[in-house]
MOPAC internal coordinates of N, CA, C and O (Angstrom, degrees):
PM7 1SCF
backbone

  N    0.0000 0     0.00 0     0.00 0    0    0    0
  C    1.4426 1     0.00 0     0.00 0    1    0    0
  C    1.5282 1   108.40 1     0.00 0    2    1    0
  O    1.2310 1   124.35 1   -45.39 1    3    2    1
  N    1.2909 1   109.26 1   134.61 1    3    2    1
  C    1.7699 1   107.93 1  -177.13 1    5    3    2
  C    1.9475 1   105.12 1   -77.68 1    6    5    3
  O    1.2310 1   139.54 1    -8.59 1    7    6    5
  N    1.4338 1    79.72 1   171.41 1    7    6    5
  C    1.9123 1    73.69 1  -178.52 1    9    7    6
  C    1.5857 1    92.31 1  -140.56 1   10    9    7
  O    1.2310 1   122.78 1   -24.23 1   11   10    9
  N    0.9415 1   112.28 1   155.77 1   11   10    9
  C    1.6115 1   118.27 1   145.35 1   13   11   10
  C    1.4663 1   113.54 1  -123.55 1   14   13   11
  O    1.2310 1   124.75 1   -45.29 1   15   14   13
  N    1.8709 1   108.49 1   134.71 1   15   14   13
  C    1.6369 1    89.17 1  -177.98 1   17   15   14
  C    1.6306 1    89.71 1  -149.04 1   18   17   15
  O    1.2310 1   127.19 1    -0.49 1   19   18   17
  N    1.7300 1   103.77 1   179.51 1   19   18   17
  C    1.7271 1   100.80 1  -160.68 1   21   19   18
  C    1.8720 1    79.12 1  -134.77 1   22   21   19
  O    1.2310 1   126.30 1   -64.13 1   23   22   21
  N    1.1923 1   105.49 1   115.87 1   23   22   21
  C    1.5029 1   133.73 1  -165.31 1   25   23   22
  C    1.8180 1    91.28 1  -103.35 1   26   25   23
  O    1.2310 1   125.42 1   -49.02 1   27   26   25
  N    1.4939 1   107.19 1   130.98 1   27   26   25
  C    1.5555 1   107.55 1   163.15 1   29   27   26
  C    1.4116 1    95.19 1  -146.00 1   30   29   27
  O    1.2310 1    98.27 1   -82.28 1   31   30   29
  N    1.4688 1   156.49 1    97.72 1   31   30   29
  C    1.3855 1   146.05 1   105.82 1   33   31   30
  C    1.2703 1   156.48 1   -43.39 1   34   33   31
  O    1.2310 1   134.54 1   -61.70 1   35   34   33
  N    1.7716 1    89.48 1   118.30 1   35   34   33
  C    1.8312 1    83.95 1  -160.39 1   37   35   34
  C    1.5767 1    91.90 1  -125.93 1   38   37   35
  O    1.2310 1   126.99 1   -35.26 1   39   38   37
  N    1.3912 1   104.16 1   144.74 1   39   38   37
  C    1.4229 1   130.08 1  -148.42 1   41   39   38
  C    1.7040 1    84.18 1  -108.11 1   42   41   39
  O    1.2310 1   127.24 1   -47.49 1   43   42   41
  N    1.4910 1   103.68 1   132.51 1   43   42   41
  C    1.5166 1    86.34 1   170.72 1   45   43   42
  C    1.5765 1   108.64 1  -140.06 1   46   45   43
  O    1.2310 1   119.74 1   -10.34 1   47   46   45
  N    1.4299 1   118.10 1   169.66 1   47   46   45
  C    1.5394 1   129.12 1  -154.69 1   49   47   46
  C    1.3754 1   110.45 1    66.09 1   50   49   47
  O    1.2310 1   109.44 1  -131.74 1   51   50   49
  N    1.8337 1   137.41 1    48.26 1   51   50   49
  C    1.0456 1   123.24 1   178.52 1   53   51   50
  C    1.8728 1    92.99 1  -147.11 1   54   53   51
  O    1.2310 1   130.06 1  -160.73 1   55   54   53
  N    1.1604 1    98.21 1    19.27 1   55   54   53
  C    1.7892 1    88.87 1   163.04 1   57   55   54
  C    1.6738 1   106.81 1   120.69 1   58   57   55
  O    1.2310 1   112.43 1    14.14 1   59   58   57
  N    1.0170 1   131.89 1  -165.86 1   59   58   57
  C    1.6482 1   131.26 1   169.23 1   61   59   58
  C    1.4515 1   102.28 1   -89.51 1   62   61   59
  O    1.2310 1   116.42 1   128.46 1   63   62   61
  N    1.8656 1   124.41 1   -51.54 1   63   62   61
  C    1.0563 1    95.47 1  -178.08 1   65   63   62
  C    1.2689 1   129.46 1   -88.71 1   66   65   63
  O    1.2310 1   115.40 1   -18.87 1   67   66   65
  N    1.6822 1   126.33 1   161.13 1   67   66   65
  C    1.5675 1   117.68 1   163.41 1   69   67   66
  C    1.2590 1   128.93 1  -108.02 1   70   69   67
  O    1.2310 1   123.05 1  -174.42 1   71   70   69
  N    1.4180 1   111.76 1     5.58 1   71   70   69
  C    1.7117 1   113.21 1  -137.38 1   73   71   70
  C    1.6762 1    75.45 1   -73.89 1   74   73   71
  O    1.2310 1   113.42 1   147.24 1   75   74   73
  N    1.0227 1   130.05 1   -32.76 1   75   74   73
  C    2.3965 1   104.73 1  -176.23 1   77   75   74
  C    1.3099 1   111.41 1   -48.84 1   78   77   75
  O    1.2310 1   121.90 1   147.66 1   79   78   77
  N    1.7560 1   113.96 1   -32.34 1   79   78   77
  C    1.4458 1   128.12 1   173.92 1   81   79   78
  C    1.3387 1   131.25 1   -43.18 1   82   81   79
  O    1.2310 1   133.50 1   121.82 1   83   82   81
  N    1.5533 1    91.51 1   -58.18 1   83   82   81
  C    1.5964 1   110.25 1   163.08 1   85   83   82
  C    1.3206 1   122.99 1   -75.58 1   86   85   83
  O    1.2310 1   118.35 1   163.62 1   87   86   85
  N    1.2701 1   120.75 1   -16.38 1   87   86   85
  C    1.5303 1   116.77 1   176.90 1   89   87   86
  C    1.2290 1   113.17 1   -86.86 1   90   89   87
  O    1.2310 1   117.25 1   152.34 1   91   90   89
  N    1.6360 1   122.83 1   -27.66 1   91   90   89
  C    1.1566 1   123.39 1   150.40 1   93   91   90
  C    1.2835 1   133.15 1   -40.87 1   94   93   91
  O    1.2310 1   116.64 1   130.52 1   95   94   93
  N    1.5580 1   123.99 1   -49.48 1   95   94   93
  C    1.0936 1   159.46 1   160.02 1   97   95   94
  C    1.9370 1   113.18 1   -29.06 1   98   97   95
  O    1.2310 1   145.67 1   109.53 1   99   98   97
  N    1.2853 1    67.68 1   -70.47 1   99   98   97
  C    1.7164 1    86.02 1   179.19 1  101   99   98
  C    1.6003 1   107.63 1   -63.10 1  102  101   99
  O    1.2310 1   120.18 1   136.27 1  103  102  101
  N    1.2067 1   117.26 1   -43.73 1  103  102  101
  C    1.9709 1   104.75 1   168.69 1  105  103  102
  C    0.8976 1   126.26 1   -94.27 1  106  105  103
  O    1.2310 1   120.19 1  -140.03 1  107  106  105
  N    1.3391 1   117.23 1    39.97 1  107  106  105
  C    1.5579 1   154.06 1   149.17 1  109  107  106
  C    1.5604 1   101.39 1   -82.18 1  110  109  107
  O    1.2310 1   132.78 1    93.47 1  111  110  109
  N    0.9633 1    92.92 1   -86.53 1  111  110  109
  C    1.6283 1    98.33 1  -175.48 1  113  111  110
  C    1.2657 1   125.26 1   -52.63 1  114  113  111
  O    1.2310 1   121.09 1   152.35 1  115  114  113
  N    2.0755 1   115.51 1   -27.65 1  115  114  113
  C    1.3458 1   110.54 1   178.47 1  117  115  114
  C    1.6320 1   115.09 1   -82.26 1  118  117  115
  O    1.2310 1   131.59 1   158.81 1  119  118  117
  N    1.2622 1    95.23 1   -21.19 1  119  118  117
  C    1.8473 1   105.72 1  -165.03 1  121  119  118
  C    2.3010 1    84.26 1   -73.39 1  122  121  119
  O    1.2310 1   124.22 1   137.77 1  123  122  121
  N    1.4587 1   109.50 1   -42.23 1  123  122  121
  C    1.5706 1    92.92 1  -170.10 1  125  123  122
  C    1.9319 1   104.20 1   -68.81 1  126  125  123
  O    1.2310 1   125.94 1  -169.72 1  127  126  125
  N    0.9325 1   106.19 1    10.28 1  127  126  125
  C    1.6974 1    99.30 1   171.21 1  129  127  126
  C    1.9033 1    95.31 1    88.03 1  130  129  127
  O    1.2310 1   117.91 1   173.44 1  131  130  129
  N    1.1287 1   121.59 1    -6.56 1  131  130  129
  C    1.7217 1    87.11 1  -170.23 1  133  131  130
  C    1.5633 1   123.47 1  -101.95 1  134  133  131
  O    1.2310 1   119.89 1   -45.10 1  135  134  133
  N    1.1516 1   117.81 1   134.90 1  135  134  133
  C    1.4304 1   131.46 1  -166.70 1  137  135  134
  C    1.8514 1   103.11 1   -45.18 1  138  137  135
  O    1.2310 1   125.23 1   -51.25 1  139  138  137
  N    1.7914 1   107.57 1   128.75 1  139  138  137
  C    1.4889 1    83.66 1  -168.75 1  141  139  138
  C    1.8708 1    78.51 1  -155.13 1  142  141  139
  O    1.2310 1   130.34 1   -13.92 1  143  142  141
  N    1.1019 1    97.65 1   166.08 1  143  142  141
  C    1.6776 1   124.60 1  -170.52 1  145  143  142
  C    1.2801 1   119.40 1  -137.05 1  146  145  143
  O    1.2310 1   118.96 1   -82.25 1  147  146  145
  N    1.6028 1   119.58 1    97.75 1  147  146  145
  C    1.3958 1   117.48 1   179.76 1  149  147  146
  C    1.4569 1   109.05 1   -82.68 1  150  149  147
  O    1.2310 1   122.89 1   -24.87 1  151  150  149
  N    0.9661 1   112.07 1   155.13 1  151  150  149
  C    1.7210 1   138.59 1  -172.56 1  153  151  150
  C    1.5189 1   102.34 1  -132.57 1  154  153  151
  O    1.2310 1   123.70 1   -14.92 1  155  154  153
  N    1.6479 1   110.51 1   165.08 1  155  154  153
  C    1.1269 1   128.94 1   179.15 1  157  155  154
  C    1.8922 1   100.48 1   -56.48 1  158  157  155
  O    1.2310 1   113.90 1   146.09 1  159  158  157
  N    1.0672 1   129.15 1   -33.91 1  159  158  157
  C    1.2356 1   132.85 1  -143.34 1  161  159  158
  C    1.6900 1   113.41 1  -132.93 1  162  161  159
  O    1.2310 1   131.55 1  -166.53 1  163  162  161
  N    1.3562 1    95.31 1    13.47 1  163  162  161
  C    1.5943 1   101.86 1   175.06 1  165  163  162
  C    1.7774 1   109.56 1   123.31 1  166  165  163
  O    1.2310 1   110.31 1    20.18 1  167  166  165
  N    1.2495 1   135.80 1  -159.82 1  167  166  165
  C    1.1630 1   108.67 1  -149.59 1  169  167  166
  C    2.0900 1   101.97 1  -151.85 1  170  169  167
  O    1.2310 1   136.83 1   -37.35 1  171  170  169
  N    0.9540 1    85.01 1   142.65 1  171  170  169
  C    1.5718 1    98.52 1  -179.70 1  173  171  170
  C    1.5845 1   124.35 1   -63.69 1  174  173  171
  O    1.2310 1   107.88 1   -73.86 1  175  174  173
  N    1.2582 1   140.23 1   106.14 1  175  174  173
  C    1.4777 1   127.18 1   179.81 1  177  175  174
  C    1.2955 1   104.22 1  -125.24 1  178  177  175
  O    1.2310 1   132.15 1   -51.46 1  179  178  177
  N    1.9813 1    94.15 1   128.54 1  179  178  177
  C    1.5108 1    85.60 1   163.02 1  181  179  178
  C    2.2814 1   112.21 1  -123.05 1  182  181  179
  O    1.2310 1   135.59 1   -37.16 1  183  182  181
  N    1.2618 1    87.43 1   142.84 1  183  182  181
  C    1.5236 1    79.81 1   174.50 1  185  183  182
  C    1.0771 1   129.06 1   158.54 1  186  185  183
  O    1.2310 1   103.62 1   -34.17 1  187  186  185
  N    1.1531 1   147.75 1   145.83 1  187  186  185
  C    1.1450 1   144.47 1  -171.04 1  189  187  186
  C    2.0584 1   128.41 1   -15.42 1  190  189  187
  O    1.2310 1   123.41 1   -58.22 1  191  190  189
  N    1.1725 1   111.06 1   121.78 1  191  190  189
  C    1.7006 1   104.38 1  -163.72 1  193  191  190
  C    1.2528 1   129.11 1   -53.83 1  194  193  191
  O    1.2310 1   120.55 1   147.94 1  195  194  193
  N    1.3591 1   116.55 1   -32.06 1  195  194  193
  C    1.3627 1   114.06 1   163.67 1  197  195  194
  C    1.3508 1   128.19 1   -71.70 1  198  197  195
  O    1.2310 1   129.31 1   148.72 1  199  198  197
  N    1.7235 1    99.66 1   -31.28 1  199  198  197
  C    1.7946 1    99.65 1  -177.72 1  201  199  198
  C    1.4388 1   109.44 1   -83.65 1  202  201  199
  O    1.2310 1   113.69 1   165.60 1  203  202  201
  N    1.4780 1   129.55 1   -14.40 1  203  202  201
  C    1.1523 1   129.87 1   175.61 1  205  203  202
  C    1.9376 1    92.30 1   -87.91 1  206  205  203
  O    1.2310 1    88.18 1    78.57 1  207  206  205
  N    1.0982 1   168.86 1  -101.43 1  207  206  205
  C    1.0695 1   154.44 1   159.44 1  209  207  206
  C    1.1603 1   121.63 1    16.59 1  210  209  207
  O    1.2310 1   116.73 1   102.18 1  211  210  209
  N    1.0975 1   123.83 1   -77.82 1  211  210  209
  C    1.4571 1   121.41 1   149.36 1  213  211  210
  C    1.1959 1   100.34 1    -2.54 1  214  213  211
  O    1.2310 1   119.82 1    75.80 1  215  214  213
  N    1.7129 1   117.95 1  -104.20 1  215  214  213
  C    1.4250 1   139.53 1  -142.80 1  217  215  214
  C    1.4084 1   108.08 1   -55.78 1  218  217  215
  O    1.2310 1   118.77 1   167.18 1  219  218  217
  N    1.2896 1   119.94 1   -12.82 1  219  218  217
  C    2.1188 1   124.69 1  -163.34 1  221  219  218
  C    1.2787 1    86.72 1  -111.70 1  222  221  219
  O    1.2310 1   106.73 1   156.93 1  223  222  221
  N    1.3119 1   142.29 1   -23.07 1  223  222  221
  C    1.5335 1   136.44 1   159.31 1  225  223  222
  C    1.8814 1   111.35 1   -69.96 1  226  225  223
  O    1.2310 1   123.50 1   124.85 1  227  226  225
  N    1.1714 1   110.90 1   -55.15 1  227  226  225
  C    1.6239 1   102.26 1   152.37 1  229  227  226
  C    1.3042 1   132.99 1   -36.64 1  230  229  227
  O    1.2310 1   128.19 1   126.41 1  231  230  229
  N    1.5770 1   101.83 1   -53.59 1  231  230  229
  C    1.7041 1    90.38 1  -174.65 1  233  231  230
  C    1.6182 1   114.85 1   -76.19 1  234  233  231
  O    1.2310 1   109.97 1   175.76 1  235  234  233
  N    1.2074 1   136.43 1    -4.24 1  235  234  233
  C    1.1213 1   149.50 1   176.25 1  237  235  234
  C    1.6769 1    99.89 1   -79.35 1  238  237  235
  O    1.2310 1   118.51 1   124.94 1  239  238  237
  N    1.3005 1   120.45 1   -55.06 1  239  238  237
  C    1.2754 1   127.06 1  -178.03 1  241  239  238
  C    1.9277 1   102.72 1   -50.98 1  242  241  239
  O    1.2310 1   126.45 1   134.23 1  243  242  241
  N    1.4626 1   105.21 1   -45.77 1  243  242  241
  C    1.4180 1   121.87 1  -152.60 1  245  243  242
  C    1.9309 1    88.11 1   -79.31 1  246  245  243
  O    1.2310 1   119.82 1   155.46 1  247  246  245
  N    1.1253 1   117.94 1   -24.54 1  247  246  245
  C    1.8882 1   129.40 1  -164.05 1  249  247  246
  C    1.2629 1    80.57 1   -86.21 1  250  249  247
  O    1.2310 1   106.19 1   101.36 1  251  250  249
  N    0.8567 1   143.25 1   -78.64 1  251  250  249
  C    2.0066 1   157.27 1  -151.05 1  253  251  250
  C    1.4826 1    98.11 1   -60.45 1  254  253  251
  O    1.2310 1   123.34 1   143.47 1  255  254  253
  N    1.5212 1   111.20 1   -36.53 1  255  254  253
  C    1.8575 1   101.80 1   179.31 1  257  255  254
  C    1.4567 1   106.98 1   -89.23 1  258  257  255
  O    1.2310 1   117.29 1   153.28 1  259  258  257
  N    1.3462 1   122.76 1   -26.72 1  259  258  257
  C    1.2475 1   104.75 1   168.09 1  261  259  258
  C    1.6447 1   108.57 1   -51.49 1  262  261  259
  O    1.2310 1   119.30 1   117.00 1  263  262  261
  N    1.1047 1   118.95 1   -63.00 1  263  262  261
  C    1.6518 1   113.18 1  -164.77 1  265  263  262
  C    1.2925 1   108.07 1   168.97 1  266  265  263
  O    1.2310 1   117.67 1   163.20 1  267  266  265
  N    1.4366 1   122.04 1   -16.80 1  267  266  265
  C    1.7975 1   140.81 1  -151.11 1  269  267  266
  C    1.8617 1    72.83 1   -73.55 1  270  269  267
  O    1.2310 1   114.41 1   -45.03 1  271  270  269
  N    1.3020 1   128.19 1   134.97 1  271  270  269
  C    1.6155 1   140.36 1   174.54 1  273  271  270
  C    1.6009 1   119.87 1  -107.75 1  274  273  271
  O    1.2310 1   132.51 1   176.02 1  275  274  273
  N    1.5944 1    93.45 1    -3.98 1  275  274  273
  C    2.0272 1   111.33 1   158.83 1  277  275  274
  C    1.4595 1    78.94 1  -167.48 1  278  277  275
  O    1.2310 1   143.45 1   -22.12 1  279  278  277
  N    1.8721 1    72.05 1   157.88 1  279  278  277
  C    1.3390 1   106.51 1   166.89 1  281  279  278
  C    1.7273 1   114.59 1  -143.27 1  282  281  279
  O    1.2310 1   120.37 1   -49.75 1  283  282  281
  N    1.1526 1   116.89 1   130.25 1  283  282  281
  C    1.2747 1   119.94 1  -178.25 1  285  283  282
  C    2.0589 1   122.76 1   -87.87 1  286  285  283
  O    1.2310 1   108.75 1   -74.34 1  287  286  285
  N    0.8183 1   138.65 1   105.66 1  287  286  285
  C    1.5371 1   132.12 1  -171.11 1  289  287  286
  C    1.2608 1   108.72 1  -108.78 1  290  289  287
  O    1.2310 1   117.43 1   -64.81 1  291  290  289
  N    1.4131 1   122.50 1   115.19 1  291  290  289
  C    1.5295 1   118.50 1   140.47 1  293  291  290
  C    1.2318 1   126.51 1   -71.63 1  294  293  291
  O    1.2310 1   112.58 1   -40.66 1  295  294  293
  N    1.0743 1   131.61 1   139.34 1  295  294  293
  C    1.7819 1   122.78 1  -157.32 1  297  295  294
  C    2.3835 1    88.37 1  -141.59 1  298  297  295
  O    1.2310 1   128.27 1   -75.45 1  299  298  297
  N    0.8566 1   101.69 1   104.55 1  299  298  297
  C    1.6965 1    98.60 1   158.46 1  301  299  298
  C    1.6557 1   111.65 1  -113.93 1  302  301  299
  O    1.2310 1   125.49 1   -38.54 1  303  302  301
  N    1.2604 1   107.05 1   141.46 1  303  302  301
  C    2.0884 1   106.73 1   176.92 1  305  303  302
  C    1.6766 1    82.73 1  -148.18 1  306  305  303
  O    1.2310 1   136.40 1   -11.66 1  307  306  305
  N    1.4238 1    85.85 1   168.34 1  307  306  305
  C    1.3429 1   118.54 1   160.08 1  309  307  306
  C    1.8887 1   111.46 1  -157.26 1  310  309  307
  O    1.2310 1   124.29 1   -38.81 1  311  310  309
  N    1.4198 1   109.37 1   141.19 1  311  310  309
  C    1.2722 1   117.77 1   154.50 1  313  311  310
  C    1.5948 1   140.60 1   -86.74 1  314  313  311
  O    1.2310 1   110.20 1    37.39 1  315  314  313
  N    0.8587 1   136.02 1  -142.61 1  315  314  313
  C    1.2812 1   144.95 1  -172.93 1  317  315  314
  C    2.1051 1   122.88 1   170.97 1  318  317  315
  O    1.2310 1   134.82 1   -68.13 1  319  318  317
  N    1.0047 1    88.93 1   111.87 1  319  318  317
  C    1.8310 1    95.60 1   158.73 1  321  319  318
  C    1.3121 1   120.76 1  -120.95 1  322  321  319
  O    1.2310 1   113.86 1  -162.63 1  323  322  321
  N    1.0993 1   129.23 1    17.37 1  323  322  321
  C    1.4204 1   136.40 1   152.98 1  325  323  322
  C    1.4167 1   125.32 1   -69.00 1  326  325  323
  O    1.2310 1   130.85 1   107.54 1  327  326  325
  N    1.3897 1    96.66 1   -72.46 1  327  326  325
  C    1.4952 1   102.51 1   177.11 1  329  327  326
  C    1.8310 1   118.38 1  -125.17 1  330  329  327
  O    1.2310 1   115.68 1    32.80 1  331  330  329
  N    0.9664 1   125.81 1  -147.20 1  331  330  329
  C    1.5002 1   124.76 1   148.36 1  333  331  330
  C    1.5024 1   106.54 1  -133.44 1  334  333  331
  O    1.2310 1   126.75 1   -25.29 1  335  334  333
  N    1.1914 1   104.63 1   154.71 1  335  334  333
  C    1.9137 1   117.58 1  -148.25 1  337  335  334
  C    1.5497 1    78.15 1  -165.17 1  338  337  335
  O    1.2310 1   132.41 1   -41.08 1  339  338  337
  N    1.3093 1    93.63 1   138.92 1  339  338  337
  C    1.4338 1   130.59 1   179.27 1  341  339  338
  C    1.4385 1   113.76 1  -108.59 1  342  341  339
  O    1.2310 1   108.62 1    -6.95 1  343  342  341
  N    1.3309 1   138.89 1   173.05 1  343  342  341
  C    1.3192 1   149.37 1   142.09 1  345  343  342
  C    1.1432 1   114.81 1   -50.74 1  346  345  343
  O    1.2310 1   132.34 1   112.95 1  347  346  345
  N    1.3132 1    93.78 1   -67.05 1  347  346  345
  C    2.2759 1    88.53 1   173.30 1  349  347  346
  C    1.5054 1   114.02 1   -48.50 1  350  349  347
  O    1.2310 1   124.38 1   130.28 1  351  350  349
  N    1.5247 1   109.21 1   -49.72 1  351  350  349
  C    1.5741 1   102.31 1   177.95 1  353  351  350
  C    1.2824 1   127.69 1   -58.78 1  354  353  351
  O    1.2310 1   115.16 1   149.34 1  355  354  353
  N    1.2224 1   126.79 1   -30.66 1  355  354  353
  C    1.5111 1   122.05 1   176.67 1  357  355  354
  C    1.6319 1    99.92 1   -73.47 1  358  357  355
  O    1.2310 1   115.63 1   119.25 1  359  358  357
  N    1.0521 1   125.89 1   -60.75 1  359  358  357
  C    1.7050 1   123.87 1   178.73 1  361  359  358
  C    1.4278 1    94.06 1   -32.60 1  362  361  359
  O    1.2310 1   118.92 1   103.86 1  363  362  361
  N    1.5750 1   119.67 1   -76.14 1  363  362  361
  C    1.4316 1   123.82 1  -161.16 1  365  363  362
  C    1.9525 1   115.65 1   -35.07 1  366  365  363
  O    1.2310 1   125.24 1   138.15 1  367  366  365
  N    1.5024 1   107.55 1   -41.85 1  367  366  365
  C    1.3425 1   135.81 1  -171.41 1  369  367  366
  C    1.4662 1   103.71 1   -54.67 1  370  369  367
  O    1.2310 1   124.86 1   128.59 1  371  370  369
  N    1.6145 1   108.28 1   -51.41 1  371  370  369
  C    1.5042 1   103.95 1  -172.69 1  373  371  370
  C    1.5482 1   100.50 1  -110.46 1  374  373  371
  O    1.2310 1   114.62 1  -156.82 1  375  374  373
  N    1.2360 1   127.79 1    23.18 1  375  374  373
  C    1.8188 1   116.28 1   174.56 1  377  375  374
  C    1.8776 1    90.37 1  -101.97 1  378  377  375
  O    1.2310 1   118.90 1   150.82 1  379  378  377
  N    1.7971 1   119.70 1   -29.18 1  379  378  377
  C    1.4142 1    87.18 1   177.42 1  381  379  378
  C    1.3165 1   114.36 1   -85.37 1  382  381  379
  O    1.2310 1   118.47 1   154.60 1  383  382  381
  N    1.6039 1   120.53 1   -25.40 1  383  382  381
  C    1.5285 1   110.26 1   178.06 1  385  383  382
  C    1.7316 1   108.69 1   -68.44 1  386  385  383
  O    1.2310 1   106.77 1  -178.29 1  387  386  385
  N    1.2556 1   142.22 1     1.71 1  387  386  385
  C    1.4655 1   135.68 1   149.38 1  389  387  386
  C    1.5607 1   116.95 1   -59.51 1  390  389  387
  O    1.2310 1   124.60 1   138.57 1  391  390  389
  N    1.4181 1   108.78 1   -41.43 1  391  390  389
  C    1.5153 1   112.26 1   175.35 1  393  391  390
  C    1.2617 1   122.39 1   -52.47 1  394  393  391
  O    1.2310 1   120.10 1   180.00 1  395  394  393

C-alpha cells in the first residue's frame, strides 16, 4: 500500500542545533529509495508502507547512535484506495485552485 507521510524528528539533549540530525535522517530515507521532500519543518515521504516505516524506524536508530538520548517524532500519513495521488499531485490540486 503506498503512503504519503510528513516526518519531523527532533533529537533531544544534543544542543539547539540539529540540522547533522536531519541530514542524517534524510540519507536514511534517500539511500532506502523513497521519493521524499524536505520542508522548513521536517520532510515529505512518499512510498510504499513498509519501506517508508522501515526507513523512520532507521532514522531513529541512526539519531540514538549518533548520541541524541531521546528523540521526539511527529509522524502525519494518509493512504488511499481510490486512486493513486502523489505529493506533486496534491500540491498541484491546490496551487491551480489558488490561481
Amino acid at each position: 500500500m503506498k503512503v504519503i507521510a510528513d516526518l519531523c524528528v527532533v533529537p533531544l539533549g544534543v544542543g539547539v542545533s540539529v540540522s547533522e540530525y536531519v541530514a542524517a535522517c534524510e540519507k536514511v530515507l534517500k539511500e532506502a529509495g523513497l521519493n521524499t521532500k524536505l520542508h522548513a519543518y521536517g520532510t515529505n515521504i512518499e512510498g510504499e508502507w513498509d519501506e517508508v516505516f522501515a526507513a523512520i524506524k532507521r532514522c531513529h536508530e541512526i539519531v540514538h547512535q549518533m548520541g541524541a538520548p531521546r528523540i521526539t517524532t511527529t509522524l502525519k500519513f494518509g493512504t488511499r484506495t481510490d486512486r493513486v495521488q502523489t505529493m506533486e499531485d496534491k500540491v498541484k490540486s491546490v496551487e491551480k485552485k489558488v490561481r
